[in-house]
N, C-alpha and C positions, 0 to 999 in steps of 0.2 A: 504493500500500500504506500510505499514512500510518494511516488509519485500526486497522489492523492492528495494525503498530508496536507501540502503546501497551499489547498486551496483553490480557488477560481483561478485565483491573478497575479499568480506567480512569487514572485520576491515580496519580501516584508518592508524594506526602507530601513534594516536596520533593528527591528524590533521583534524580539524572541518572542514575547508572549503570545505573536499571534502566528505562531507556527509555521513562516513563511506567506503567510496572506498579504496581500498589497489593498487595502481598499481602497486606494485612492483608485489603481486599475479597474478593480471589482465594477465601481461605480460607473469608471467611463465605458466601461462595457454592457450597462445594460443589465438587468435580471436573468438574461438567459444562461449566462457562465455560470451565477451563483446560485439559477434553483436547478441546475445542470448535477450540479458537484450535491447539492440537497439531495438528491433525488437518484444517484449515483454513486458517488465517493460515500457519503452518509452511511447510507444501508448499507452498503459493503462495508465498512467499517464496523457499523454495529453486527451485523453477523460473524463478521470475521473473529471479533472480540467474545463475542458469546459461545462460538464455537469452540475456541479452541484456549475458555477457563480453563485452569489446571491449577490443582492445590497445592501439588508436589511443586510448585514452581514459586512457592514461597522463600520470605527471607532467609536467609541460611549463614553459619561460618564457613568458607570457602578453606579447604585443605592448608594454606597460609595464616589463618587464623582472621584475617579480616573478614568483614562481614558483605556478603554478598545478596545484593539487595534481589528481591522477586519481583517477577511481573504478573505474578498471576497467571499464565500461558500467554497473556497477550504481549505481541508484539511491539517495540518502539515505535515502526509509521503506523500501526495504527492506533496506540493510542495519541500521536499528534495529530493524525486526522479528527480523531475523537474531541482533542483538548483546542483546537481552532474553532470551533462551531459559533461559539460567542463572535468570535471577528467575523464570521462570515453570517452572521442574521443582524448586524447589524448594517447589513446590503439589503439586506432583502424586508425590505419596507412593504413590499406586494403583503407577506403575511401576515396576520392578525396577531393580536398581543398571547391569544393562546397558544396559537401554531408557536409561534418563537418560546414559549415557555416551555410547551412539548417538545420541540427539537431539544433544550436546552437539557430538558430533565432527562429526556436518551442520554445522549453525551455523558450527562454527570453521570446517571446509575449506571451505567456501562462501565466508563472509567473508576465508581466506583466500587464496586464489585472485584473487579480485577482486585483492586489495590486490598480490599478484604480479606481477599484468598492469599495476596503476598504477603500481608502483616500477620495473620493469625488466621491461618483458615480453619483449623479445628473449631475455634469461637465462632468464629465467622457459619460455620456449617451447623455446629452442635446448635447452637443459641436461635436458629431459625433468621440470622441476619441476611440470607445468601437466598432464600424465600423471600423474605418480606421487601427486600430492595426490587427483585423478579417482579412481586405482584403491581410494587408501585409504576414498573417499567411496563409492567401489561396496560395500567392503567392510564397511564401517559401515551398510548399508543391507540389507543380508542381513537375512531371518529368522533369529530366534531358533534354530531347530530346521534342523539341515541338510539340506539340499536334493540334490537329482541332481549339482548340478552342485558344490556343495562336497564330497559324497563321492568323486567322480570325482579331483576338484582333489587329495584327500587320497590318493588309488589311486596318483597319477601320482609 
């Protein structure tokens, strides 16, 4: 996913936090780059990351005695694809205050989940953290407009 990572618009101008994002580019270019990489780079990220959790890939002392940090199974591009999202919805003005909320809350529970399984997954797994992060990501991914099964949900 390195490719990914970096965004709509290529280079950042210098500024790490936003992963390789340029919004100044983002911008001159239109909505279509940036719900391009939404709609594309995004989901393949989050699938990527969800697929290939791993507990075993927690923090650990490495044979040297230093301590060698985990990722949870996920990868470094994609969690920078994962941790740009905030720079790249602040292009995308077309979507509403909750879409950008929901992209956002993927992103974070994605990323933070990983980061669960690498600090203490036993906790993280025993304690029902690793579920209840899941259901909020289930929930954050609901259409906008309610469904059979959220009306039901609200019945019960």
């Amino acid at each position: 996913m390195g490719g990914g990572a970096r965004g709509p618009g290529g280079g950042c101008g210098g500024r790490p936090s936003c992963g390789g994002l340029d919004p100044v580019s983002a911008r001159r270019a239109g909505p279509r780059p940036v719900g391009t990489w939404l709609a594309g780079a995004l989901p393949d990220a989050v699938e990527a990351a969800m697929g290939s959790l791993d507990p075993a890939q927690c923090d650990r002392m490495g044979p040297d005695g230093r301590l060698v940090e985990g990722n949870g199974g996920v990868d470094a591009g994609t969690l920078s694809t994962l941790t740009v999202v905030p720079c790249v919805l602040s292009d995308a003005d077309w979507l509403t205050p909750d879409q950008q909320i929901r992209l956002l809350a993927v992103a974070s529970i994605t990323t933070g989940i990983a980061r669960l399984l690498a600090d203490d997954p036993g906790t993280a797994i025993l304690h029902g953290l690793v579920a209840r992060m899941c259901a909020t990501l289930d929930h954050a991914t609901r259409p906008d407009t309610p469904g059979l099964a959220t009306q039901f949900e609200h019945a019960l």
